[in-house]
MARZA-262132 format. One line per field, with one value per atom (N, C-alpha, C): atom name; residue in one letter; chain; x, y, z; residue number from 1. Coordinates in Angstrom, 3 decimals. Layout:
N
at = c(CA  ...)
aa = c(A  ...)
ch = c(A  ...)
px = c(X  ...)
py = c(Y  ...)
pz = c(Z  ...)
i = c(NUM  ...)
//
This chain:
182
at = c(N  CA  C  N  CA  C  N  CA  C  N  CA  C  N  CA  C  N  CA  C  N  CA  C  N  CA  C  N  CA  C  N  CA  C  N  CA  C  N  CA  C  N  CA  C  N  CA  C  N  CA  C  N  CA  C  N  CA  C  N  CA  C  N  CA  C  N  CA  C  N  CA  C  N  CA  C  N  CA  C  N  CA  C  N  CA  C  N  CA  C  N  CA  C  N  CA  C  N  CA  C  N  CA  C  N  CA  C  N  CA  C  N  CA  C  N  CA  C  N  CA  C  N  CA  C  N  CA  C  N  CA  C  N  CA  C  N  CA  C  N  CA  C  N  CA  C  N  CA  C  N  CA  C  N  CA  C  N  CA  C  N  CA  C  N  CA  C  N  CA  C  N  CA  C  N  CA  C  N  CA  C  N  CA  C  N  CA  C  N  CA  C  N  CA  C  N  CA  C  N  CA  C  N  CA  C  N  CA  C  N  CA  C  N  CA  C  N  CA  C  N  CA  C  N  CA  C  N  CA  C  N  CA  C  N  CA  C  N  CA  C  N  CA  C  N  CA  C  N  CA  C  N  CA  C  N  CA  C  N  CA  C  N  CA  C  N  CA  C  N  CA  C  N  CA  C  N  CA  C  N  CA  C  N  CA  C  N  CA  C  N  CA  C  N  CA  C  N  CA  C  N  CA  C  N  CA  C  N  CA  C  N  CA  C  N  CA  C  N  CA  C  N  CA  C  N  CA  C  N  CA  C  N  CA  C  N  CA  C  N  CA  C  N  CA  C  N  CA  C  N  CA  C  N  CA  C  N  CA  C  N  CA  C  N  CA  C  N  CA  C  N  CA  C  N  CA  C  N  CA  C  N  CA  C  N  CA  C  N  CA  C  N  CA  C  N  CA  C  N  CA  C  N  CA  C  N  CA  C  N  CA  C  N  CA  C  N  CA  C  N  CA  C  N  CA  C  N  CA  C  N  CA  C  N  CA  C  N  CA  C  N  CA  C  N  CA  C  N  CA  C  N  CA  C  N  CA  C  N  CA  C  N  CA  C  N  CA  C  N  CA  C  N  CA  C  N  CA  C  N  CA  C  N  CA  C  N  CA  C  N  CA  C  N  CA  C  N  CA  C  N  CA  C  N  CA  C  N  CA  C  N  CA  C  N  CA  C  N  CA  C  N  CA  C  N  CA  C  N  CA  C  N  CA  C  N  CA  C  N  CA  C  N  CA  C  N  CA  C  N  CA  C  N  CA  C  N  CA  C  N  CA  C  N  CA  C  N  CA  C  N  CA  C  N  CA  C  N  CA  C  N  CA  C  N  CA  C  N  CA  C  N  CA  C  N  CA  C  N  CA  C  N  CA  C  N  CA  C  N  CA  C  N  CA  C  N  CA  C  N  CA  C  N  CA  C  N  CA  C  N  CA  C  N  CA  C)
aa = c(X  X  X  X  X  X  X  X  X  X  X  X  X  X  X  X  X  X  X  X  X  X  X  X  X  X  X  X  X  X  X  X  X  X  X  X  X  X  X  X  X  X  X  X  X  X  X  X  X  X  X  X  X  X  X  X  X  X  X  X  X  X  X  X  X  X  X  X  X  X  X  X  X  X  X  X  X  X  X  X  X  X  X  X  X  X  X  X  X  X  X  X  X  X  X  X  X  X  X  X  X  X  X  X  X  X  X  X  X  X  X  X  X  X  X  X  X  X  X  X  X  X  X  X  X  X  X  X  X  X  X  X  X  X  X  X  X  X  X  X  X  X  X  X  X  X  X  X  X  X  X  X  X  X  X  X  X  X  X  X  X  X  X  X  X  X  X  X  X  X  X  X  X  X  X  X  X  X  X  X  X  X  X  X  X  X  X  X  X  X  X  X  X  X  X  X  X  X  X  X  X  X  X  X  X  X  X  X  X  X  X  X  X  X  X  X  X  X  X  X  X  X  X  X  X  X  X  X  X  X  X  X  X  X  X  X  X  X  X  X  X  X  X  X  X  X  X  X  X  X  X  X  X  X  X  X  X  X  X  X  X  X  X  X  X  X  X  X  X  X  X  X  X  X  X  X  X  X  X  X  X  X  X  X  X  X  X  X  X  X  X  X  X  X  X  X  X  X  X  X  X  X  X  X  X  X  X  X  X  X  X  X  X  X  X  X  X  X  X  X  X  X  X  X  X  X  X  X  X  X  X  X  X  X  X  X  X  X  X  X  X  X  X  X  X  X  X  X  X  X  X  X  X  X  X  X  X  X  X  X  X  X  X  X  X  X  X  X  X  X  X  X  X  X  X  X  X  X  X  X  X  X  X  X  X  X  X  X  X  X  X  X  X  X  X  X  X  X  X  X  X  X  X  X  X  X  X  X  X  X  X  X  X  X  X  X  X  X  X  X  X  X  X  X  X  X  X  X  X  X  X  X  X  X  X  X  X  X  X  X  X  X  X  X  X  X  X  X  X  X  X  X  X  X  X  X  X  X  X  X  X  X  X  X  X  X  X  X  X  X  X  X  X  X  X  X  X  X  X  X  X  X  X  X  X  X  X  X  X  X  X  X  X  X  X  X  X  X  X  X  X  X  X  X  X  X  X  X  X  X  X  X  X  X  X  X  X  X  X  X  X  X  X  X  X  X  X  X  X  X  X  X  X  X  X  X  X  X  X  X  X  X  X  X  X  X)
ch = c(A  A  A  A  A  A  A  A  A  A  A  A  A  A  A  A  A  A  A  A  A  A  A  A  A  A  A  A  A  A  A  A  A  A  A  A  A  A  A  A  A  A  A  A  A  A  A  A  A  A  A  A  A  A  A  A  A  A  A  A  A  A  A  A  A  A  A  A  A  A  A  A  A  A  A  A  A  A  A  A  A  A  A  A  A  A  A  A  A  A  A  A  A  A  A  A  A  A  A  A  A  A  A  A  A  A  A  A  A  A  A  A  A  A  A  A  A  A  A  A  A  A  A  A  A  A  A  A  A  A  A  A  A  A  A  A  A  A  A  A  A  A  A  A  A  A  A  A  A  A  A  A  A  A  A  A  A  A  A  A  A  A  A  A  A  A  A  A  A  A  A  A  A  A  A  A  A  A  A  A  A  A  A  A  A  A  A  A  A  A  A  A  A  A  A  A  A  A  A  A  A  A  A  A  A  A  A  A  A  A  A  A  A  A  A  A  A  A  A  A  A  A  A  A  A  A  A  A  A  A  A  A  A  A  A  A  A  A  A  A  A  A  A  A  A  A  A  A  A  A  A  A  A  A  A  A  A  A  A  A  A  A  A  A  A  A  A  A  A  A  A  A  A  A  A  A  A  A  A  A  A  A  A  A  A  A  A  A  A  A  A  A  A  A  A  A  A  A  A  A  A  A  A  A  A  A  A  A  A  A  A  A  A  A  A  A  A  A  A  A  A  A  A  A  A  A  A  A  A  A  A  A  A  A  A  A  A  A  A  A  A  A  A  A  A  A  A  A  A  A  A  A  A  A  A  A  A  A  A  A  A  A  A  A  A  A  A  A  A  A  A  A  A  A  A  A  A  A  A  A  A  A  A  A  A  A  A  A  A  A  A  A  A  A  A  A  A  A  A  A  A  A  A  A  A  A  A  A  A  A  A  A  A  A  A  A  A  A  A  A  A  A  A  A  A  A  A  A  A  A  A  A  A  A  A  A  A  A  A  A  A  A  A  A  A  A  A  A  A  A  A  A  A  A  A  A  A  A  A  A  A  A  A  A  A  A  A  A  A  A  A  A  A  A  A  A  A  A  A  A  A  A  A  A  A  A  A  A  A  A  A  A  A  A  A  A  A  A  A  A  A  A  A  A  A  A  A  A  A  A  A  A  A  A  A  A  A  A  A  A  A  A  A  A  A  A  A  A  A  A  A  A  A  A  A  A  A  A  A  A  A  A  A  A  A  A)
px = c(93.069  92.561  92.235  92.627  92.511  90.960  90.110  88.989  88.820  88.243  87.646  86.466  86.727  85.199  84.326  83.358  82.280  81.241  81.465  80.335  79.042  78.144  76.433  76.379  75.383  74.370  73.131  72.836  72.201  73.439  74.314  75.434  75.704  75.115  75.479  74.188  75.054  74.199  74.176  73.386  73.773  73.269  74.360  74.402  75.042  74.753  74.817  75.298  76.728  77.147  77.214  77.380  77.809  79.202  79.693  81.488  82.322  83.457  84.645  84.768  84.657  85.120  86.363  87.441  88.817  88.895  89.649  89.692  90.187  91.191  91.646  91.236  89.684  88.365  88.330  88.416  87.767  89.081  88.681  89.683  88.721  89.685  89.444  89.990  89.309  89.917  89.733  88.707  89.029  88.791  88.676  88.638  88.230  87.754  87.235  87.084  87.749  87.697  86.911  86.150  85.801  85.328  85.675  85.917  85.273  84.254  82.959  82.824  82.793  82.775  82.273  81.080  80.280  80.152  80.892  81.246  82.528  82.766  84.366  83.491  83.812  82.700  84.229  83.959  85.110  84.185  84.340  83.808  84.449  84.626  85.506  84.568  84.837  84.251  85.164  84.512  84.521  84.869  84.915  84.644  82.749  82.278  81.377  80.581  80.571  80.167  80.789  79.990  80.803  80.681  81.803  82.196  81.871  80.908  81.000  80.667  81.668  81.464  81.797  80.561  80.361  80.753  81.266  81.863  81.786  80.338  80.493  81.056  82.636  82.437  81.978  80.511  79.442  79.221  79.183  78.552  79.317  79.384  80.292  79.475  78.854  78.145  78.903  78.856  79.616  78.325  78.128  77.326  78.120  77.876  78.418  77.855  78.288  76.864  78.418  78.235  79.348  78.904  79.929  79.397  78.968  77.961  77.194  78.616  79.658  80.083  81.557  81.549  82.774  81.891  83.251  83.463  83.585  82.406  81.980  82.400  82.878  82.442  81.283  80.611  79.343  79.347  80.120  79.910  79.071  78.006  77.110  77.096  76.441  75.703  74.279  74.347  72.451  71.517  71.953  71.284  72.215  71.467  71.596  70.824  70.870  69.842  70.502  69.582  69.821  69.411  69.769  69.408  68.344  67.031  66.225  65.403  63.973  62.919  63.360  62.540  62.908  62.846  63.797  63.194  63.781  63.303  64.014  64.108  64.960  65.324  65.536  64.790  64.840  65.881  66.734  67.666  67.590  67.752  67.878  68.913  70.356  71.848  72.010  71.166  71.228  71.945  72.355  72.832  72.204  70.958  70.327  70.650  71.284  71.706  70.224  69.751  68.778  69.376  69.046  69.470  68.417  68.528  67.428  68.259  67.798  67.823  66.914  66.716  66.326  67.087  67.075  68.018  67.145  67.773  67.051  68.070  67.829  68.368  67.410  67.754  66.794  67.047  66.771  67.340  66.691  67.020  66.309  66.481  65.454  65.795  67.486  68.450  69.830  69.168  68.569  68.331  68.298  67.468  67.132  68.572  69.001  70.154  71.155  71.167  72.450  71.796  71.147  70.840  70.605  70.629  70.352  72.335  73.049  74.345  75.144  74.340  75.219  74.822  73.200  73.249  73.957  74.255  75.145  76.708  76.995  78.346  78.291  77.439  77.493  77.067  76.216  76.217  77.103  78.213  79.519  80.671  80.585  81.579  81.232  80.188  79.807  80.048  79.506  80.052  79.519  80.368  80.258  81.911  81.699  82.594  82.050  82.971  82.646  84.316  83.684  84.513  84.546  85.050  84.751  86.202  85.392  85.899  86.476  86.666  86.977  85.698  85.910  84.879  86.077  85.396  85.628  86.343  85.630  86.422  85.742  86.137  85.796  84.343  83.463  82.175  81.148  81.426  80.740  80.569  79.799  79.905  80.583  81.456  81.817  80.889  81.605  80.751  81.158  80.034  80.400  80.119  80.631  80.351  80.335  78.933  78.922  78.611  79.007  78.350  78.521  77.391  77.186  76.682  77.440  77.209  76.802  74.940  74.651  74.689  75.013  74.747  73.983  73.537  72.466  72.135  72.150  72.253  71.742  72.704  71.824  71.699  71.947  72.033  72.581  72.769  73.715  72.569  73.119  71.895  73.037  73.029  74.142  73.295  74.090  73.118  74.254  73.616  75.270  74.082  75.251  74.467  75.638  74.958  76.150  75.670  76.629  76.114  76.596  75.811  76.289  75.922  76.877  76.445  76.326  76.908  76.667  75.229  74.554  73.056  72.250  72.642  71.866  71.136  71.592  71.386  72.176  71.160  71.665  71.579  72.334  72.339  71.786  70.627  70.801  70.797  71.183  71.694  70.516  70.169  69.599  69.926  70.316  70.538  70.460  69.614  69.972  70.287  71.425  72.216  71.514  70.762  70.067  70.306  71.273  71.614  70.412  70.136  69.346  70.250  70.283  71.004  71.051  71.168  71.103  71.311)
py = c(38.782  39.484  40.919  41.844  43.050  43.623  44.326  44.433  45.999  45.753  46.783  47.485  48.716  49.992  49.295  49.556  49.795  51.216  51.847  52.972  52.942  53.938  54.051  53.397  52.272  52.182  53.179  54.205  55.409  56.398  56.100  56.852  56.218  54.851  53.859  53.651  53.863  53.742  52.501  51.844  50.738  51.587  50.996  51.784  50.588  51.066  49.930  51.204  50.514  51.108  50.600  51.102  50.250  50.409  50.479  50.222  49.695  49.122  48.767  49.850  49.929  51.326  50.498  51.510  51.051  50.927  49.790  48.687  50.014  50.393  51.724  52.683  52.915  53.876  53.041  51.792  51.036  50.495  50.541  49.787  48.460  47.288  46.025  45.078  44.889  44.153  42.349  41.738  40.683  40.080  39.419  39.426  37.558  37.496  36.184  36.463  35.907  35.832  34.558  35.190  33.638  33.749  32.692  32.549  31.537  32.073  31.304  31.792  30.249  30.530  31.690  31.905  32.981  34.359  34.462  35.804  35.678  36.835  37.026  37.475  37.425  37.747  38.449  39.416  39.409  40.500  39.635  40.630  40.131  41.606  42.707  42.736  42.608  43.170  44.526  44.857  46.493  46.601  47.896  48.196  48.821  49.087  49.475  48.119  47.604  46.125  45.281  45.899  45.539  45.926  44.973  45.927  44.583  44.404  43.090  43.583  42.904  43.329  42.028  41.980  41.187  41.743  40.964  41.532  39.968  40.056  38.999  39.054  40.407  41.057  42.089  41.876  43.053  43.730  43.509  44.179  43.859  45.298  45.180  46.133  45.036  45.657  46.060  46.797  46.629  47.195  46.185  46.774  46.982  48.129  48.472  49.566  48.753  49.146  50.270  51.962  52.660  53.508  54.592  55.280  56.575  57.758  58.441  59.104  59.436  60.857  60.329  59.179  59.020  59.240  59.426  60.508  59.556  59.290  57.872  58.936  58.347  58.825  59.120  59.929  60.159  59.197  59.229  58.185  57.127  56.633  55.038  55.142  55.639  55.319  55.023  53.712  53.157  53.545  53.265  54.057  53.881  54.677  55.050  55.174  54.293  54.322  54.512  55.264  55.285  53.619  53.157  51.516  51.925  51.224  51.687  50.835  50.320  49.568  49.000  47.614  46.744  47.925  47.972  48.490  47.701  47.929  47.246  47.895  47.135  48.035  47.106  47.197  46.171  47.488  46.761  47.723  46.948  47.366  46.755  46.966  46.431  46.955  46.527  46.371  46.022  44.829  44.256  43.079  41.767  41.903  40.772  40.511  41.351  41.201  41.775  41.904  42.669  42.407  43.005  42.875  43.729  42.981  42.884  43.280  43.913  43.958  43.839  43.483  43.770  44.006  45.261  45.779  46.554  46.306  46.429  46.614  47.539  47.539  46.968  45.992  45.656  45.658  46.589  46.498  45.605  44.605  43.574  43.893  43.503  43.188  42.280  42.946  42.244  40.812  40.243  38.786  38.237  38.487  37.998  38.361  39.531  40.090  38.854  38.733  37.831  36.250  35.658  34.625  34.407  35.704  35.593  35.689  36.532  36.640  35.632  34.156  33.069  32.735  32.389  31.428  32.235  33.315  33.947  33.594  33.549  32.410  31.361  30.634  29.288  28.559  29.572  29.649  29.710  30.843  30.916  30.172  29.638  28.738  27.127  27.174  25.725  26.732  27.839  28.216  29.791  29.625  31.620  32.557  33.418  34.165  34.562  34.665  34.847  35.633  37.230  37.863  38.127  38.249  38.129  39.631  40.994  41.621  41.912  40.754  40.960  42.075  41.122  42.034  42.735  43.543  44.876  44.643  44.184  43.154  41.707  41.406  39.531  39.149  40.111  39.779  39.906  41.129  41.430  40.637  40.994  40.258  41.021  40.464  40.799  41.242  42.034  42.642  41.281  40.789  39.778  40.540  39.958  40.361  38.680  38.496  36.684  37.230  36.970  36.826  35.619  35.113  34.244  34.340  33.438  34.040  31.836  32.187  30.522  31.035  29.908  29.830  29.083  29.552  28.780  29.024  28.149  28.507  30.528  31.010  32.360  33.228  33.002  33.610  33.437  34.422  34.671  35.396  34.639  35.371  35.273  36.493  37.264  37.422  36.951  37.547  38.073  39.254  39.470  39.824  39.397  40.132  40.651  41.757  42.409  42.715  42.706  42.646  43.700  44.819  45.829  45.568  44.896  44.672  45.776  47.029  48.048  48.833  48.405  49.224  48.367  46.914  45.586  45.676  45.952  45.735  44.758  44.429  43.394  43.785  44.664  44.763  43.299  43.336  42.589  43.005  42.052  42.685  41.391  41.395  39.825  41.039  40.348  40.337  39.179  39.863  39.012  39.577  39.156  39.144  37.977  38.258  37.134  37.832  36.361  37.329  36.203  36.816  36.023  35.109  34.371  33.704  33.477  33.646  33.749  34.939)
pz = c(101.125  99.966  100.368  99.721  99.598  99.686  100.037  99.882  98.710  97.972  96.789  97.162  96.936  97.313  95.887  95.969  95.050  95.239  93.932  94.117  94.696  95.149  95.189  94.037  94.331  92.780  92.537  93.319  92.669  91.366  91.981  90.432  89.444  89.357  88.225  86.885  85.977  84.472  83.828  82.889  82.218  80.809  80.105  78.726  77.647  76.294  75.154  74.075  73.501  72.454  71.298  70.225  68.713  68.125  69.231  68.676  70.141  69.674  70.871  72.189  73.277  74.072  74.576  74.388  74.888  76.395  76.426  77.799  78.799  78.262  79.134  79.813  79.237  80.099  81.494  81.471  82.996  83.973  85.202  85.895  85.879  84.738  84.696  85.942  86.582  87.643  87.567  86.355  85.672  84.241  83.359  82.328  81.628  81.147  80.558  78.793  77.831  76.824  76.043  74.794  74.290  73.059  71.884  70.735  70.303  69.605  69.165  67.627  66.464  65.444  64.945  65.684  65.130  65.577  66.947  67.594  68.266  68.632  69.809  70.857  72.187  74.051  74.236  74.976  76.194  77.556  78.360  79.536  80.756  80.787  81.861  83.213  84.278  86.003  86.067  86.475  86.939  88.368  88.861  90.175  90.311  89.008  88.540  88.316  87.951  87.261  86.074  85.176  84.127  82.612  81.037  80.281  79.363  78.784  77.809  76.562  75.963  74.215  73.640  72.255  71.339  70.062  69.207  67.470  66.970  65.775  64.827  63.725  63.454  62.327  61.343  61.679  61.008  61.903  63.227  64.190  65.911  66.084  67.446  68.823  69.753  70.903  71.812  72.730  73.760  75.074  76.340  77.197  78.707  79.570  80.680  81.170  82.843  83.777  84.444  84.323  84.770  85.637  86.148  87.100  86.168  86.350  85.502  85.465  86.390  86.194  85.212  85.248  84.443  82.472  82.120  81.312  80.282  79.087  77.834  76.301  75.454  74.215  73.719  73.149  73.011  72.005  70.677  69.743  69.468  69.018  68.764  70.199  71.057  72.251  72.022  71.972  71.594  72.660  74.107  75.204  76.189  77.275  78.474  79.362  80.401  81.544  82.870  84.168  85.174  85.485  87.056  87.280  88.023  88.458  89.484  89.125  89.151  89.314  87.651  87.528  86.436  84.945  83.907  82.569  81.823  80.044  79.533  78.134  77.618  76.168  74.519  73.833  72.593  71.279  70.687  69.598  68.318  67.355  66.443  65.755  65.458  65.100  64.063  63.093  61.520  61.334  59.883  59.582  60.074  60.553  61.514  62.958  63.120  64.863  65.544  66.563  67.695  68.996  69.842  71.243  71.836  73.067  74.422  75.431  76.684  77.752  79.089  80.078  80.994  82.173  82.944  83.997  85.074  86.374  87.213  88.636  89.515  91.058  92.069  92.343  93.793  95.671  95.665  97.775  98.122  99.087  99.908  101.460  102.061  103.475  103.765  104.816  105.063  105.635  106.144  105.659  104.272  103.597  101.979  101.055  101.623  101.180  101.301  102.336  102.310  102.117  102.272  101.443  99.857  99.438  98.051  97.515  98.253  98.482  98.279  99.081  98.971  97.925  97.587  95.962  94.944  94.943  94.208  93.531  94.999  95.502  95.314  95.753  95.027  93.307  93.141  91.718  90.728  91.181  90.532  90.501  92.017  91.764  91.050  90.047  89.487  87.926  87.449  85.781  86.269  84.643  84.255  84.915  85.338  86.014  87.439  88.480  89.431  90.044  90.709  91.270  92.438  93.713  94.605  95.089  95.431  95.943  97.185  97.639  99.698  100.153  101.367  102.089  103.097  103.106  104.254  105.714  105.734  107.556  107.596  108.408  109.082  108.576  109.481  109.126  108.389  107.474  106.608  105.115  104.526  102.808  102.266  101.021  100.019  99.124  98.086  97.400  95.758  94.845  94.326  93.011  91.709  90.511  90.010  89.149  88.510  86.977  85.680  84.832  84.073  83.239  82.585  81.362  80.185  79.063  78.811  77.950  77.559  75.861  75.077  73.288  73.309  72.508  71.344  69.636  68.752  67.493  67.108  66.777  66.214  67.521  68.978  69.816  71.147  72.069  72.962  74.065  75.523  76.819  77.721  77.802  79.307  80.560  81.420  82.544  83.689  84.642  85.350  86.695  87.791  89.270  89.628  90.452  90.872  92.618  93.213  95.217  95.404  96.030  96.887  98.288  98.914  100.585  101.175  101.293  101.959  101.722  100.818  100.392  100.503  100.513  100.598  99.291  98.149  96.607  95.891  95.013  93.752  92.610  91.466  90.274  89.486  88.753  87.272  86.224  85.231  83.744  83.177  82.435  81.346  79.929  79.308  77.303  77.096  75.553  74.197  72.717  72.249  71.290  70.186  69.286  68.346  67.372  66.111  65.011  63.709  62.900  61.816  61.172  60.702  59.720  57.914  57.108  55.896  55.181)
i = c(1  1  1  2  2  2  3  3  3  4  4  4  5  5  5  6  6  6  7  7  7  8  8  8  9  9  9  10  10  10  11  11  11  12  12  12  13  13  13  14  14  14  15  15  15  16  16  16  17  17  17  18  18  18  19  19  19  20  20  20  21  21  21  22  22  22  23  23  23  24  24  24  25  25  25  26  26  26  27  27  27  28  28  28  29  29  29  30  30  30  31  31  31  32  32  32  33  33  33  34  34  34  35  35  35  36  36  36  37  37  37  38  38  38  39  39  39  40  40  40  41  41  41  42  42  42  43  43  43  44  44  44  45  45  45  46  46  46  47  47  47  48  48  48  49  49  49  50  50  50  51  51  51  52  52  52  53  53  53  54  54  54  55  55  55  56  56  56  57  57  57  58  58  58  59  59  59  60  60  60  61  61  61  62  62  62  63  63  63  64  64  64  65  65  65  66  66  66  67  67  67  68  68  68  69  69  69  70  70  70  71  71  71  72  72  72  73  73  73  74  74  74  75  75  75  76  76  76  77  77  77  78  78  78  79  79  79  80  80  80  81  81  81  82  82  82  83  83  83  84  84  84  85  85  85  86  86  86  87  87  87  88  88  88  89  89  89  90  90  90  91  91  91  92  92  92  93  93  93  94  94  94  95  95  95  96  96  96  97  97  97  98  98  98  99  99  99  100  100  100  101  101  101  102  102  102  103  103  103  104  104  104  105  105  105  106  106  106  107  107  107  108  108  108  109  109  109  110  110  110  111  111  111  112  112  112  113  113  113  114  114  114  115  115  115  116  116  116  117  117  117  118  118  118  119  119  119  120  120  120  121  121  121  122  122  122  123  123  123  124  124  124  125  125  125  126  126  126  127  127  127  128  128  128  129  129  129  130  130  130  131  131  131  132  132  132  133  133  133  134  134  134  135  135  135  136  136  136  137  137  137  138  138  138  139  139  139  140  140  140  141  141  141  142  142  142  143  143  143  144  144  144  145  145  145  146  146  146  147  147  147  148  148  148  149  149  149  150  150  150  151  151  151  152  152  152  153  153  153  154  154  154  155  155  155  156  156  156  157  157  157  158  158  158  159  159  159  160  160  160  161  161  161  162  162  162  163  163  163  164  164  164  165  165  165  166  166  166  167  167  167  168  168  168  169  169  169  170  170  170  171  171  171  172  172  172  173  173  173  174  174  174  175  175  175  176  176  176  177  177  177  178  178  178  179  179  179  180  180  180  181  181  181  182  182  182)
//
């Protein structure tokens, strides 16, 4: 397996739009589709992280964690954040939809680092998506991308980690997508 760079996560943004951003802005390096009476999912891994967008119809999210200097439509940009100590962000996208975030960069000690590395790995390979960028040489870690998308009546909880072995960081993502009903 080929091994993939990943940027500084000091240059990386997580940002939330209110329309489609064309697949063509990102180098998609995997893809998971899914078709749920009540929404369409599709999320994209990045070399960045990642590109997930929701459309129930009335309303089309799209969230992705990018690098600052690449170049976004200004268009329905709901926000934009640098990643760094836990924050979080509540929106309200009309038609009864809301969405949540909590996002966060965490460095660990390269012990904790890499034990948290494997439940990562092993986590993925039981559900969700799991990407596995080659590592660098023999001994090092790979750099991993997992996301997981659970339903429940009226709502949707994403969660994504992302491994930077070279900084000994873990990107998280947590959303929620809760639409009203009636």
């Amino acid at each position: 397996m080929t091994s993939l760079t990943r940027p500084a996560v000091a240059g990386l943004v997580f940002q939330l739009y209110s329309r489609p951003l064309h697949p063509e802005l990102f180098d998609v390096l995997g893809a998971r589709l899914i078709e749920h009476p009540d929404f369409h999912l599709a999320v994209r891994v990045t070399p960045t992280g990642h590109v997930i967008s929701w459309d129930n119809g009335a309303v089309h999210l799209t969230e992705a964690t990018i690098a600052i200097t690449q170049e976004m439509p200004p268009s329905r940009c709901l926000l934009s954040r640098a990643f760094g100590r836990e924050d979080s962000a509540r929106v309200d996208c009309g038609r009864g939809v809301s969405y949540q975030a909590t996002y966060h960069a965490e460095t660990l000690p390269v012990e904790l680092f890499a034990s948290v590395h494997d439940e990562i790995m092993a986590d993925g390979g039981k559900r969700g998506m799991l990407f596995d960028f080659g590592a660098p040489s023999r001994l090092a870690l790979a750099p991993l991308a997992h996301v997981t998308a659970e339903f429940r009546p009226g709502c949707l909880f994403l969660t994504a980690f992302h491994t930077f072995p070279r900084e000994c960081t873990i990107l998280k993502t947590q959303s929620l997508i809760e639409q009203r009903r009636g």
